[in-house]
DSSP file (Angstrom, degrees, kcal/mol; ACC not computed):
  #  RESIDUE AA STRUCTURE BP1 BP2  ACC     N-H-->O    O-->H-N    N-H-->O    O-->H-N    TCO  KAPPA ALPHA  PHI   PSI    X-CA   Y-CA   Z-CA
    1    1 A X              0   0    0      0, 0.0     2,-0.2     0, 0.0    25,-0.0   0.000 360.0 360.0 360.0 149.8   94.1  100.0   77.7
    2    2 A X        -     0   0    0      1,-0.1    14,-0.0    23,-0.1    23,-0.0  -0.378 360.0-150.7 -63.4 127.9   95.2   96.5   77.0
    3    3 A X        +     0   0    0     -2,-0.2    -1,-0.1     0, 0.0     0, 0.0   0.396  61.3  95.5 -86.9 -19.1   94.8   95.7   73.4
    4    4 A X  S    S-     0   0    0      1,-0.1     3,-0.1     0, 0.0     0, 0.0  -0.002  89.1 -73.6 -74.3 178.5   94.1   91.5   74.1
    5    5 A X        -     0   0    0      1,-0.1     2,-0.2     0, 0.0    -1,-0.1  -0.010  60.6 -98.1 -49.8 178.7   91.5   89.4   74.3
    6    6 A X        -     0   0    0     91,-0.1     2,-0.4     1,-0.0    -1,-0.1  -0.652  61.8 -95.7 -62.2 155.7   89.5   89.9   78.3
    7    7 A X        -     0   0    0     -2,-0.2    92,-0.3    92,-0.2     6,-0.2  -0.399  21.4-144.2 -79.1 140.7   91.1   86.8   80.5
    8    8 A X  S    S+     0   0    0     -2,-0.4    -1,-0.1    90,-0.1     2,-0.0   0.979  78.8  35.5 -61.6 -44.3   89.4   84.0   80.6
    9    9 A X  S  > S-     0   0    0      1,-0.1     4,-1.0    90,-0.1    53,-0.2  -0.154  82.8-112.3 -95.7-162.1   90.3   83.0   84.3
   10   10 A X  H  > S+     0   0    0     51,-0.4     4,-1.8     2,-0.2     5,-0.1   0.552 114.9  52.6-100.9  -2.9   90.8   85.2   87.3
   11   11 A X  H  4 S+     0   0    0     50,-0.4     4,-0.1     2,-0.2    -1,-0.1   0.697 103.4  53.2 -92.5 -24.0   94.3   84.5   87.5
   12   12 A X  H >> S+     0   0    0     49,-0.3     4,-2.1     2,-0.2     3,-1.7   0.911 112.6  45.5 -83.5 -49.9   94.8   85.3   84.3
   13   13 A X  H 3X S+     0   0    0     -4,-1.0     4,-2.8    -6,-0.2    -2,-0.2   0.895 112.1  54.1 -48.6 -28.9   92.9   89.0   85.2
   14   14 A X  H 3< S+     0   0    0     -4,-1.8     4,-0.4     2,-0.2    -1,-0.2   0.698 103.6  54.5 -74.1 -20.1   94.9   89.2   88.1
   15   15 A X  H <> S+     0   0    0     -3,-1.7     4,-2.2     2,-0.2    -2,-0.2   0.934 111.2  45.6 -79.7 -70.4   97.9   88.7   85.7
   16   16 A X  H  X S+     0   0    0     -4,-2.1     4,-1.3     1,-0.2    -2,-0.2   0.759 106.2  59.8 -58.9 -27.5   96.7   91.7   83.7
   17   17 A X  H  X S+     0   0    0     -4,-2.8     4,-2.3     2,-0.2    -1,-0.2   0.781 101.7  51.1 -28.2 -52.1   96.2   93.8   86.6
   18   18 A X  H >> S+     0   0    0     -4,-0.4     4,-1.4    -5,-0.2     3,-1.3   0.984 107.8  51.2 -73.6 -46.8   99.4   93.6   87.7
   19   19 A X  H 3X S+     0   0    0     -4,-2.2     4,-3.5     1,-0.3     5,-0.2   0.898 115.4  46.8 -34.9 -58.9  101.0   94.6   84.1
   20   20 A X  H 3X>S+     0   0    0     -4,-1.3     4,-2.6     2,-0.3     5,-2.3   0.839 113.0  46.2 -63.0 -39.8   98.6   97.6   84.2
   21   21 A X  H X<5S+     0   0    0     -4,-2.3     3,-1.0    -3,-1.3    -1,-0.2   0.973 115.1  46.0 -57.6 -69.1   99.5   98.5   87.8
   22   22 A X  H 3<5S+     0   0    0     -4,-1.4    -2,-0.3     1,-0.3    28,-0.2   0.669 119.9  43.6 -53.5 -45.2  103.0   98.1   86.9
   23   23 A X  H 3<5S-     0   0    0     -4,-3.5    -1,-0.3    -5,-0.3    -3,-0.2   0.795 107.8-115.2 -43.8 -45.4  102.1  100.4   83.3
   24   24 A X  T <<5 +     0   0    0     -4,-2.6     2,-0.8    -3,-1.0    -3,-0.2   0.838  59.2 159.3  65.0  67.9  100.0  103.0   84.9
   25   25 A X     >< +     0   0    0     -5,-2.3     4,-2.0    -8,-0.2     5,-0.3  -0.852   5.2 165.6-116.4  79.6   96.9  101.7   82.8
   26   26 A X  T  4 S+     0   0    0     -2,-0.8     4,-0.3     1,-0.2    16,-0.2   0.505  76.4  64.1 -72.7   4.5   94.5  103.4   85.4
   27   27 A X  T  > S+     0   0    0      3,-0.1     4,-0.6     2,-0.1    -1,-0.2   0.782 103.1  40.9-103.7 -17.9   92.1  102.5   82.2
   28   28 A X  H >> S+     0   0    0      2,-0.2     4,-2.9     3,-0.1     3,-1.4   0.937 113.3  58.3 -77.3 -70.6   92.5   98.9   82.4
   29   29 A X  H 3< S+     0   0    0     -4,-2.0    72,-0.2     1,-0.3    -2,-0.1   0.834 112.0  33.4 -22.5 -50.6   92.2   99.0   86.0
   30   30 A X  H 34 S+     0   0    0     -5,-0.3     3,-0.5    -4,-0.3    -1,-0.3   0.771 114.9  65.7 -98.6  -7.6   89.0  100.6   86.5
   31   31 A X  H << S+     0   0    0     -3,-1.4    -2,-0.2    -4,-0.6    -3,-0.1   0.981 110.4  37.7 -33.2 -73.2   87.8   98.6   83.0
   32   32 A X  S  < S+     0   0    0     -4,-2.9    69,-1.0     2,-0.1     2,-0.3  -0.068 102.9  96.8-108.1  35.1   88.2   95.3   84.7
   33   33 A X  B    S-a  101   0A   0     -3,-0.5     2,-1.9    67,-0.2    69,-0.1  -0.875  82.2 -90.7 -90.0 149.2   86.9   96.2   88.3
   34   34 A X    >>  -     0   0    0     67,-0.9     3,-3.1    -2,-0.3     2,-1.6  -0.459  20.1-145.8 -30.0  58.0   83.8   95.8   89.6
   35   35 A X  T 34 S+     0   0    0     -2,-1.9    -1,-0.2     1,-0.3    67,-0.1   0.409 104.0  58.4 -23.2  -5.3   81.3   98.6   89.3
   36   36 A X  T 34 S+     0   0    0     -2,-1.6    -1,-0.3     1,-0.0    -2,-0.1   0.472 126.7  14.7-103.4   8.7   80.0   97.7   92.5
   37   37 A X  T <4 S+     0   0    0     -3,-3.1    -2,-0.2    64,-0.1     2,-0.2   0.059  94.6 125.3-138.4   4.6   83.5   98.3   94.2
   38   38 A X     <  -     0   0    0     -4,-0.9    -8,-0.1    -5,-0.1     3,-0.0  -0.517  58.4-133.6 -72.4 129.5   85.0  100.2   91.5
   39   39 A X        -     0   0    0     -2,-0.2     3,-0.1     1,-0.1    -2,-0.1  -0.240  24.2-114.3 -66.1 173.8   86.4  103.8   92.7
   40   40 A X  S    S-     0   0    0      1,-0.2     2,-0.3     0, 0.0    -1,-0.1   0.970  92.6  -6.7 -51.1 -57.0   85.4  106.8   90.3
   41   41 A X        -     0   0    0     -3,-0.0     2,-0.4     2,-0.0    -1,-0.2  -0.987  59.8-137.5-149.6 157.0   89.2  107.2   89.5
   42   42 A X        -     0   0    0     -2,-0.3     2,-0.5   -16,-0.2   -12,-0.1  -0.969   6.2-158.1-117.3 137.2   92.7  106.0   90.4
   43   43 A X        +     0   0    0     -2,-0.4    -2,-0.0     2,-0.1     0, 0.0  -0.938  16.4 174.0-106.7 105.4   95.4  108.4   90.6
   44   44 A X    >   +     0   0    0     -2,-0.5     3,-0.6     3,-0.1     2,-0.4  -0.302  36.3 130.1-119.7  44.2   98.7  105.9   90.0
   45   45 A X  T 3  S+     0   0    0      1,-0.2    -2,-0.1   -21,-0.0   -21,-0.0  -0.805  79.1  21.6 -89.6 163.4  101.2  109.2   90.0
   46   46 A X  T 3  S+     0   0    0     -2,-0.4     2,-0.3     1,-0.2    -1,-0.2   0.443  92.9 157.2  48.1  20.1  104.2  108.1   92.8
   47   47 A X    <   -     0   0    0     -3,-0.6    -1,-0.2   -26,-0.1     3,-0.1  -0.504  48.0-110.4 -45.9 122.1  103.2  104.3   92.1
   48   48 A X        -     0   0    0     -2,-0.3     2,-0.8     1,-0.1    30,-0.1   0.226  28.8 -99.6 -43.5 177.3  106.2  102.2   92.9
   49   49 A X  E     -B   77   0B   0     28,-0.6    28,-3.0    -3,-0.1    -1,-0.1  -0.855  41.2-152.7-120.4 109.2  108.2  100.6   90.2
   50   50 A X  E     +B   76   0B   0     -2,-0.8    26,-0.3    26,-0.2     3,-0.1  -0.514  21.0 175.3 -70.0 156.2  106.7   96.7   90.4
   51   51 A X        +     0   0    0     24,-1.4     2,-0.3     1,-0.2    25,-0.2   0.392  56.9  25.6-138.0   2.8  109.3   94.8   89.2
   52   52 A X        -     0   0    0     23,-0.9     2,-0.4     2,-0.0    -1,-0.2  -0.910  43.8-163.6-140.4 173.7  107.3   90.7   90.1
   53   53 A X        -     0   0    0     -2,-0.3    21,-0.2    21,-0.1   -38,-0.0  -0.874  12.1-173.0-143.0 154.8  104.2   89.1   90.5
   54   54 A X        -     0   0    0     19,-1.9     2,-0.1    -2,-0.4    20,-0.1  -0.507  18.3-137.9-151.5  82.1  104.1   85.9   92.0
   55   55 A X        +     0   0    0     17,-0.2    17,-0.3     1,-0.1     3,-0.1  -0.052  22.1 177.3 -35.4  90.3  100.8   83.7   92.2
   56   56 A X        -     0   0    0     15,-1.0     2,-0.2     1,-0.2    16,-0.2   0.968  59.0 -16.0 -55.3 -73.6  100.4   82.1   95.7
   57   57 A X        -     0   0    0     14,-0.4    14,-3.3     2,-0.0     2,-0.2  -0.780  52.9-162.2-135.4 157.8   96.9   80.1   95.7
   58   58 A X  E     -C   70   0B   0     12,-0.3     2,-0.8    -2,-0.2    12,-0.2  -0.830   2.2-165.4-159.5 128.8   93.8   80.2   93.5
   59   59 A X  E     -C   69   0B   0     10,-2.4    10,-1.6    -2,-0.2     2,-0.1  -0.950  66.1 -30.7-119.9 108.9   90.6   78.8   94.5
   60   60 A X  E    S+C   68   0B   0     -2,-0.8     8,-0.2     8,-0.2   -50,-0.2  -0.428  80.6 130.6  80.1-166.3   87.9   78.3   91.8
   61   61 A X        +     0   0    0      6,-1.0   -50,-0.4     1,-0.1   -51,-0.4   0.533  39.2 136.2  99.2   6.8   88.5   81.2   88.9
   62   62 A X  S    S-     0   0    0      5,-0.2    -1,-0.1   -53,-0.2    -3,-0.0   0.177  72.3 -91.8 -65.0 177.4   88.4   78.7   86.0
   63   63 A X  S    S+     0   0    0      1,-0.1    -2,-0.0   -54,-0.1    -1,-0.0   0.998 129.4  46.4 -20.0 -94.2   86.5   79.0   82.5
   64   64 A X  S    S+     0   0    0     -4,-0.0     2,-0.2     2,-0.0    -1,-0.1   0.220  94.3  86.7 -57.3 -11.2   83.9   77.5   84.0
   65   65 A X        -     0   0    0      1,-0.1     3,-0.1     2,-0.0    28,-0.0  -0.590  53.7-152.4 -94.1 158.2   83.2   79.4   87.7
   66   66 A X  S    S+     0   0    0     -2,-0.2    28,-2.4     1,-0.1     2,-0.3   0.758  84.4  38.1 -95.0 -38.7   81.3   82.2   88.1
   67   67 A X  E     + D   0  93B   0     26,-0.2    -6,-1.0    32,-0.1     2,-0.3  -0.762  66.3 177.9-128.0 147.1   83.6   83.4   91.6
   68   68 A X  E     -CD  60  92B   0     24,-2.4    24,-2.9    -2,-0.3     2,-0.3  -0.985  20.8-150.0-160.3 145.1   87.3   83.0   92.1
   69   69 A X  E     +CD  59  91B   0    -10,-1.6   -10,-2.4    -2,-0.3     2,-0.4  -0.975  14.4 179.4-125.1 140.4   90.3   83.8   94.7
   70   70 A X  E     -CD  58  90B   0     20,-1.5    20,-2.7    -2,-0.3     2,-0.4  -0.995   9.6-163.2-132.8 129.5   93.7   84.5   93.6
   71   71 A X  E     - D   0  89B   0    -14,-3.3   -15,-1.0    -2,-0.4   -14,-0.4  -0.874  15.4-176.8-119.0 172.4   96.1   85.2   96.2
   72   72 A X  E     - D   0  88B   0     16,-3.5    16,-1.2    -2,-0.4     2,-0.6  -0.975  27.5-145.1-159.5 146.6   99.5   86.9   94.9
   73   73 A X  E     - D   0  87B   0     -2,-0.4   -19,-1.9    14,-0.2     2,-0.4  -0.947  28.9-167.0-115.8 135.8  103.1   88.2   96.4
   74   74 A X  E     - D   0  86B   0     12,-1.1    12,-1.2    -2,-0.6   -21,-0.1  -0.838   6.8-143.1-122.1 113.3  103.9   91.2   94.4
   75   75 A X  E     + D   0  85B   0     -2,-0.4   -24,-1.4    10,-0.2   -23,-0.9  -0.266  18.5 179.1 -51.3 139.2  107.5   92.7   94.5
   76   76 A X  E     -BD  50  84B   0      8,-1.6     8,-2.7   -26,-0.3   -26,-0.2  -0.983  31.8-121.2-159.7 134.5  108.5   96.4   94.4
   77   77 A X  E     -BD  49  83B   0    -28,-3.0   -28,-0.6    -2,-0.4     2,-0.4  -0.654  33.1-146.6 -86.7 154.7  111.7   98.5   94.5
   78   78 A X    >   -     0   0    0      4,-1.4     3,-1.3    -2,-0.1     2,-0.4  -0.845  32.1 -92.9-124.7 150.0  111.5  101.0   97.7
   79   79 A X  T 3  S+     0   0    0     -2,-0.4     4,-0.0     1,-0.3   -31,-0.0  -0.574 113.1  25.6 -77.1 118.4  113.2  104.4   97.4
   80   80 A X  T 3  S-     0   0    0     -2,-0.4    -1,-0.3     2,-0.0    -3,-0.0   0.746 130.8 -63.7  86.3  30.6  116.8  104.1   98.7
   81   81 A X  S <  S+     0   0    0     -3,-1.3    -2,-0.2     1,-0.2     2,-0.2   0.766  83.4  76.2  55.6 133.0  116.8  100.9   98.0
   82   82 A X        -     0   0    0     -4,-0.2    -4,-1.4     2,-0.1     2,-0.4  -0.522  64.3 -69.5 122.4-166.9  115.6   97.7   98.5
   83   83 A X  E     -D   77   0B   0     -6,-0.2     2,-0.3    -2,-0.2    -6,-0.2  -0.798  34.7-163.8-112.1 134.9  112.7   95.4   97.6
   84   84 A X  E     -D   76   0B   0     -8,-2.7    -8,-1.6    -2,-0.4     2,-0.3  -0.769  10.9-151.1-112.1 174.1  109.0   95.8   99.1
   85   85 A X  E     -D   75   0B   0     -2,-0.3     2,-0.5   -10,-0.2   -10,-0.2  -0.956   9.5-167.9-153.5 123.0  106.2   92.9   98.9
   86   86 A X  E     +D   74   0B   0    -12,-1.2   -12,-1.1    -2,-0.3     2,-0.3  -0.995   7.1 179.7-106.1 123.4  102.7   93.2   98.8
   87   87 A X  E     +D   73   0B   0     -2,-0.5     2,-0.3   -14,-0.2   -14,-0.2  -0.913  11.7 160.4-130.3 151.2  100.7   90.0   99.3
   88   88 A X  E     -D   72   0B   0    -16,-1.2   -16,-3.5    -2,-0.3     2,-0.5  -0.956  38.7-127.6-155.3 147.4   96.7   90.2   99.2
   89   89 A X  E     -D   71   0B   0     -2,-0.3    16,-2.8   -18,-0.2     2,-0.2  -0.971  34.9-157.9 -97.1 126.5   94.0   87.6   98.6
   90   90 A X  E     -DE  70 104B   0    -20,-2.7   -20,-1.5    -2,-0.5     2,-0.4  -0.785   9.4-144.5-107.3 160.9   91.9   89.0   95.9
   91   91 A X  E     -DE  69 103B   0     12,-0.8    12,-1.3    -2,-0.2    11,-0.4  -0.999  19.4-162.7-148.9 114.0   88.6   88.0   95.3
   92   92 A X  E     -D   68   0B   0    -24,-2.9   -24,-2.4    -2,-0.4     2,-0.3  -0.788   4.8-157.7-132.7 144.7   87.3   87.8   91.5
   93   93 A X  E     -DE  67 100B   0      7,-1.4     7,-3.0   -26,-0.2     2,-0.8  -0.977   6.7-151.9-137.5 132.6   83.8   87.7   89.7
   94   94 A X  E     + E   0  99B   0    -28,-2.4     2,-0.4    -2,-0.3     5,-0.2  -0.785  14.2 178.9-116.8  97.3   82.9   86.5   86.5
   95   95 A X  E >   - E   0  98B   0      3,-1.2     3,-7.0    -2,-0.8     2,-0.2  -0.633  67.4 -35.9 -69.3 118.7   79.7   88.2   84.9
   96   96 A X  T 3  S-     0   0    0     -2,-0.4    -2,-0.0     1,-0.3     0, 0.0  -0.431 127.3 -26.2  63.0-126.7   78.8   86.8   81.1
   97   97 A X  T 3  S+     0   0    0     -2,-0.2     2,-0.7     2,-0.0    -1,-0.3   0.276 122.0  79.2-100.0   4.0   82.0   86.2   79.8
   98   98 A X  E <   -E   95   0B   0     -3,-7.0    -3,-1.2   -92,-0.0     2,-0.3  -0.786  62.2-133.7-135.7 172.5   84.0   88.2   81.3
   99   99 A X  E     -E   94   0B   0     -2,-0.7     2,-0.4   -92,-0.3    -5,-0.2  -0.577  22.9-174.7 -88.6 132.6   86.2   88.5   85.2
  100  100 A X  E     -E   93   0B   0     -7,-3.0    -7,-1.4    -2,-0.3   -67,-0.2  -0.850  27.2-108.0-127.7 179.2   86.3   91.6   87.3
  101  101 A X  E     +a   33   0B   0    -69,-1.0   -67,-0.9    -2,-0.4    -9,-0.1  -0.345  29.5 177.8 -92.9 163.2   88.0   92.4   90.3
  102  102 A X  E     -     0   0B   0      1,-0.4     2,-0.3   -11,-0.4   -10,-0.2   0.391  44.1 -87.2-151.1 -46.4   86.1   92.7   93.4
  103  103 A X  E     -E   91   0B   0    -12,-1.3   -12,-0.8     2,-0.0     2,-0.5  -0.993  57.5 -47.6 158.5-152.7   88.4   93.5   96.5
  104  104 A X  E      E   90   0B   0     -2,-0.3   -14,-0.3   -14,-0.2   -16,-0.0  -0.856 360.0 360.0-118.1 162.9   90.4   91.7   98.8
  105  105 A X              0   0    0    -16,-2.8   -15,-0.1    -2,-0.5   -17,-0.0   0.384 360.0 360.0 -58.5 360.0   89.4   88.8  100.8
C-alpha cells in the first residue's frame, strides 16, 4: 500500500489509483474505494502494462468539495503490439478528510 499522505483532491486520488493499477496495489485500490461500491477483492493477475495517465476534465474535487469528477485517458501496451486507451469519467467522494472512488459517471 502507498506509503504517502491520503490525496487531498480527487484528481490527486485518481493520480494514485492509476500508479497502483499500474503496481498491482490491489491494497491501495480497494483502501481508497468506496465501501458502498467497493468489490470484496480485485484480482489484477494478466493486468496490462499502463504505461500513461492523462487527466482530461475535473469538475469540483478540490480541498474544499465534498463530490468530484475526474475524467482520464489512460494508455496501455496491447500484446503484439501496440498501444490501447481507456478513457472513463470517474466519479469521487470525499468523506472527513479523505477521497474515495465511487465508479464511473
Amino acid at each position: 500500500m502507498h506509503e504517502h499522505p491520503w490525496p487531498e483532491t480527487a484528481e490527486a486520488l485518481m493520480r494514485s489509483r492509476f500508479a497502483a493499477v499500474r503496481d498491482a496495489d490491489a491494497a491501495w485500490l480497494l483502501a481508497s474505494w468506496h465501501p458502498s461500491t467497493r468489490p470484496a477483492s480485485l484480482d489484477l493477475t494478466g493486468n496490462p502494462t499502463w504505461r500513461g495517465l492523462q487527466i482530461i476534465d475535473t469538475v469540483a474535487g478540490g480541498p474544499d468539495d465534498n463530490t468530484g469528477i475526474v475524467e482520464f485517458r489512460a494508455t496501455y501496451l496491447v500484446p503484439g503490439g501496440g498501444v490501447g486507451v481507456q478513457q472513463e469519467r470517474s466519479r469521487f467522494v470525499r468523506e472527513g478528510s479523505r477521497w474515495y472512488y465511487l465508479g464511473t459517471v
